[in-house]
C-alpha positions in Angstrom: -21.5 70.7 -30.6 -19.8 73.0 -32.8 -16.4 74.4 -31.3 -14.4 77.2 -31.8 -11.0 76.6 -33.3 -9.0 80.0 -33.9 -6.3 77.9 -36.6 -8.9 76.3 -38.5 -9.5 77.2 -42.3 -13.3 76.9 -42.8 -15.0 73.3 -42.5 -17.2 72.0 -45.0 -19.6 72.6 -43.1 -19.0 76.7 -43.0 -19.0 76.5 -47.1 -22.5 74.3 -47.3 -23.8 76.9 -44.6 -23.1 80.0 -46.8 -23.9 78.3 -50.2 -27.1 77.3 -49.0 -27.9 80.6 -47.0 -27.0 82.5 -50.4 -29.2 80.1 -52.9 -32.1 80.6 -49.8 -31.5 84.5 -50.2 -31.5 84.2 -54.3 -34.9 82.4 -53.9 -36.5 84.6 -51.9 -35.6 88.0 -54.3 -36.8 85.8 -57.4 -40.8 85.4 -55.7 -41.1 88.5 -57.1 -42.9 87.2 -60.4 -43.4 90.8 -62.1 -39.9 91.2 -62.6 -36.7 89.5 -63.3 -33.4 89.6 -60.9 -32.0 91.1 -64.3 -35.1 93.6 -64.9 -35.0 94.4 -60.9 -30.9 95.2 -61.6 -31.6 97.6 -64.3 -34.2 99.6 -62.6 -32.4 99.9 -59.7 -29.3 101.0 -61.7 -31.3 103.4 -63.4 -32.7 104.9 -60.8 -29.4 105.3 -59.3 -27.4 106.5 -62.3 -30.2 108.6 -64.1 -28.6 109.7 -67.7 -26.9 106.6 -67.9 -25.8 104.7 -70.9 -26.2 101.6 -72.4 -22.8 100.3 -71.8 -22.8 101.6 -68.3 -25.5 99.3 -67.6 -24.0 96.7 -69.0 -21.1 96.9 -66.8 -23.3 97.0 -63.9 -25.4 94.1 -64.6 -22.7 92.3 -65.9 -24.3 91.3 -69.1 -23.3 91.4 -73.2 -24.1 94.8 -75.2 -26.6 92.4 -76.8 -28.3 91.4 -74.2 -28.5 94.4 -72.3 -29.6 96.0 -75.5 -32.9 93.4 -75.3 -33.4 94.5 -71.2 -33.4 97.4 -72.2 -35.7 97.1 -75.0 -38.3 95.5 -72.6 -38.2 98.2 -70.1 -39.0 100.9 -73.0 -41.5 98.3 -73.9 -43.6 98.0 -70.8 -43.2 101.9 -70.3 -40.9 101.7 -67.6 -37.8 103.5 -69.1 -36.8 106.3 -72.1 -34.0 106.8 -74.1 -32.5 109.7 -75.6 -29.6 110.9 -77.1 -26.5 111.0 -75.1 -23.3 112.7 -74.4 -22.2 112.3 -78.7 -24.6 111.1 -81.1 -23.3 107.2 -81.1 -24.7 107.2 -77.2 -28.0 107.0 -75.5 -29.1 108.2 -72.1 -31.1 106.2 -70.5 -34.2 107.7 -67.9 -37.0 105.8 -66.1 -40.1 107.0 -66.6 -42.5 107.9 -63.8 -43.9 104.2 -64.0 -40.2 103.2 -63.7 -39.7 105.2 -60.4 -43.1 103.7 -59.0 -41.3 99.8 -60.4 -38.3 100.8 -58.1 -39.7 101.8 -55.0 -42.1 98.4 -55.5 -39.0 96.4 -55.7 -37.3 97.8 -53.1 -40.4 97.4 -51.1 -40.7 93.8 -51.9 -36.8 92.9 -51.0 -37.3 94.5 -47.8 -40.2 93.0 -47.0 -38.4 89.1 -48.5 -35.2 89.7 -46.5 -36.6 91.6 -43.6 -38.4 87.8 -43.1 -35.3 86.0 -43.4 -33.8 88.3 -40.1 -36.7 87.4 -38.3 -35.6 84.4 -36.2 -32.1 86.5 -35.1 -32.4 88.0 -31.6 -31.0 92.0 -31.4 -27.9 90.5 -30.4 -27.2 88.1 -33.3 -28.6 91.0 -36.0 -25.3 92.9 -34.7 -23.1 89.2 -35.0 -24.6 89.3 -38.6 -24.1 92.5 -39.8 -20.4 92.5 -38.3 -19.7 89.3 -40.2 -21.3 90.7 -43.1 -19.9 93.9 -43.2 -16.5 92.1 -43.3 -17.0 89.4 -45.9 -18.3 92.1 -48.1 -15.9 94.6 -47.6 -13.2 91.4 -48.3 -15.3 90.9 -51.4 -14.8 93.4 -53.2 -12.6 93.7 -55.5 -13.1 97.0 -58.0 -15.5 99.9 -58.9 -17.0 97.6 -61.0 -17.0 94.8 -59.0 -19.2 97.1 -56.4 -21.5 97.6 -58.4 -22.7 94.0 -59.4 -22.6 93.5 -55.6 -24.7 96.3 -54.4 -27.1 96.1 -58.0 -30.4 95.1 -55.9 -29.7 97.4 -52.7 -31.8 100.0 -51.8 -28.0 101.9 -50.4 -29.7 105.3 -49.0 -29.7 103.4 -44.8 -26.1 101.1 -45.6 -24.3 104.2 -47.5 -25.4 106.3 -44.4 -24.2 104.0 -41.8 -21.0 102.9 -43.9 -21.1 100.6 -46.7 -18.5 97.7 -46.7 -18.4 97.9 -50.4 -18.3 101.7 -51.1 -15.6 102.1 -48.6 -13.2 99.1 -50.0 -13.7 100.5 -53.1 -13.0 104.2 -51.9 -10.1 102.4 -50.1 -11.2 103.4 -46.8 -11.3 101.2 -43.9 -13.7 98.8 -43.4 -17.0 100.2 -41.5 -18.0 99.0 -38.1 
């Protein structure tokens, strides 16, 4: 039996538990076989932050100009996304299209539905232990405006920005939400 020890650091056992529940939740959001984690990211992004530039997405996917350049080719590609000139000539602003809108609300649909599973064996009371522990490893996470933004890429923030998101108030530097 596992007991509680206030002056403990965490036990290998805490770091193979969070490792393995974090691979579990990456494997779940990639059974989506339409669309990449990556192409999921930019969508999202973009539907977020329409207008948006190039090197905006980059930073929010975390990628090279390069290879952002090559997402973003494939989203023009499959119809999903337009681009424009931006603020000066040397930028680009980028839109989804109305496919692109229909791609998001499909991904969204499909992480809910994935992660909505995973929450399924926690009674009410341990969904409120879980989202308290959650709410302050995140908030603990984060370390920037940038940084917040690869964390939150594939949420769907309308219900957790409503109810106070850990990572929009660290990085507001407001307290951490209950």
């Amino acid at each position: 039996m596992h007991t509680y020890n206030p002056h403990t650091q965490a036990t290998s056992r805490s770091v193979n538990l969070l490792g393995a529940l974090a691979l579990a939740t990456m494997d779940k959001l990639r059974d989506e076989p339409a669309n990449t984690l990556t192409t999921r990211a930019a969508l999202l992004a973009l539907s977020k932050y329409p207008g948006g530039s190039i090197d905006a997405l980059r930073a929010n996917l975390g990628l090279s100009h390069p290879a952002t350049v090559r997402v973003v080719a494939g989203l023009m590609h499959a119809g999903l996304l337009t681009k424009t000139t931006g603020t000066d000539r040397r930028s680009v602003a980028l839109n989804l299209t109305p496919e692109g809108h229909r791609a998001v609300a499909h991904a969204l649909h499909q992480r809910q539905q994935a992660l909505s599973q995973m929450l399924l064996p926690l009674s009410g009371r341990e969904l409120f232990q879980f989202e308290t522990l959650a709410l302050k490893i995140l908030w603990n996470e984060t370390h920037d405006a940038a940084h917040a933004l690869k964390i939150c890429r594939l949420c769907d923030e309308a219900d957790c920005l409503a109810k106070g998101c850990p990572v929009e108030c660290k990085e507001l530097g407001q307290a951490q939400p209950r």
